[in-house]
C-alpha positions in Angstrom: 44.7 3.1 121.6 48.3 4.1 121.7 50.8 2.9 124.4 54.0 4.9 124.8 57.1 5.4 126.5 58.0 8.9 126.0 62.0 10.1 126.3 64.4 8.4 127.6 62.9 5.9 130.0 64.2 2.8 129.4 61.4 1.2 131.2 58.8 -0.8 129.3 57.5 -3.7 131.6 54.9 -1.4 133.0 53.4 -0.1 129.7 53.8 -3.8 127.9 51.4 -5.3 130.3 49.0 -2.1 130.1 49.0 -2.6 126.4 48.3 -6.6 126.9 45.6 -5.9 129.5 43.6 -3.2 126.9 44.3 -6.0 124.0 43.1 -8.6 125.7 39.6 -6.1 127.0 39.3 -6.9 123.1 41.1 -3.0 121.7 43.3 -2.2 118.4 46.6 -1.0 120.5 49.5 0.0 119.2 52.6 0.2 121.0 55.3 2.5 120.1 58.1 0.9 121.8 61.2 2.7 123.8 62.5 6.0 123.4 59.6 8.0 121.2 59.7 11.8 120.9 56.1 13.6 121.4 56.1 14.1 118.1 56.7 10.2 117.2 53.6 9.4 119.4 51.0 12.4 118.2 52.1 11.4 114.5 51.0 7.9 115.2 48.1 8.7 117.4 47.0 10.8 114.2 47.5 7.9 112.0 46.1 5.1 113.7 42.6 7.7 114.5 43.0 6.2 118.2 40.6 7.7 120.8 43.4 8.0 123.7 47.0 7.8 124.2 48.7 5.9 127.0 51.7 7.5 128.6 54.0 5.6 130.7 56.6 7.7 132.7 59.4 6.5 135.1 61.6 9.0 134.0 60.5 11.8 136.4 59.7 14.1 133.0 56.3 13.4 133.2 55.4 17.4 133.6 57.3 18.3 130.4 56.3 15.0 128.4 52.6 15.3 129.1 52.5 19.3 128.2 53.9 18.1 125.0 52.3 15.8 124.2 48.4 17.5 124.9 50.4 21.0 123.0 51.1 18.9 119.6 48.1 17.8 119.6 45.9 20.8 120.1 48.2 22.2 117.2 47.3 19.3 114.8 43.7 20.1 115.7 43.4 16.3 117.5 42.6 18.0 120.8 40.0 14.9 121.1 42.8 12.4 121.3 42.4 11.8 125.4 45.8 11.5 127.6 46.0 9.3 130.3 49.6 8.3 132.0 50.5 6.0 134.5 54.2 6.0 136.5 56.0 7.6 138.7 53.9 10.3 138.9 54.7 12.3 142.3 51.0 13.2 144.2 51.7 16.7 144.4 51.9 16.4 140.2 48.7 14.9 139.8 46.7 18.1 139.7 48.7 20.1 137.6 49.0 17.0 135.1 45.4 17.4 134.9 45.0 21.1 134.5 47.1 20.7 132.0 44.7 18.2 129.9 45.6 14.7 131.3 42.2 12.8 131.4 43.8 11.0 134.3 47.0 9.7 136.2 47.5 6.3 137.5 50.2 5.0 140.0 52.2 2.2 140.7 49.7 -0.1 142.6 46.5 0.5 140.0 45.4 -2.8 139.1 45.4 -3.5 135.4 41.5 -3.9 135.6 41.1 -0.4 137.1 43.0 0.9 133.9 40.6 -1.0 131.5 37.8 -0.4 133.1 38.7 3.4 133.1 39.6 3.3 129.2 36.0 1.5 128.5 34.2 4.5 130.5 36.1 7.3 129.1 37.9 6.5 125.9 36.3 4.1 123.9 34.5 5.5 121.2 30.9 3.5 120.5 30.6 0.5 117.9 
């Protein structure tokens, strides 16, 4: 699993705890730190053959991040490389983020066990 903070969001207390919460529900998750391009994130994604990628979004860029994200990777034929994103992510978003290819969107509020339990069911691959 990757955890990222795309663009300039200096924000990082959100997705730290998301990547603690997944590490301690006993996944490999790397966390790419502040600041990462869409390419920085599909490039590791790619590298570290990890089954979803995390997005964490404050910024308010979430509709450009995301469609660049799920585009780069479609192009680097890694199309099976599920997007989820949690944030600021504005209800009337949350449809279009998903027609674009985001497996799913969660909001401030979601309780680090609801995001687990979601990767277990959709993401992780079997042993």
């Amino acid at each position: 699993m990757v955890v990222a903070k795309p663009g300039l969001d200096g924000h990082d207390r959100g997705a730290k705890v998301i990547a603690r919460a997944l590490r301690d529900a006993g996944m490999e998750v790397i966390y790419t730190g502040l600041h990462q391009t869409p390419e920085q994130i599909v490039d590791t994604a790619i590298q570290e053959d990890a089954d979803g990628i995390g997005l964490s979004i404050l910024s308010g860029a979430h509709m450009t991040l995301c469609a660049k994200v799920i585009e780069l990777l479609k192009e680097r034929d890694a199309a099976d490389i599920k997007v989820f994103c949690g944030g600021i992510i504005p209800e009337a978003d949350i449809a279009e983020l998903k027609t674009l290819g985001v497996a799913d969107i969660f909001t401030p509020g979601t309780s680090t066990q609801d995001v687990v339990s979601w990767v277990e069911a959709n993401l992780r691959t079997a042993s």
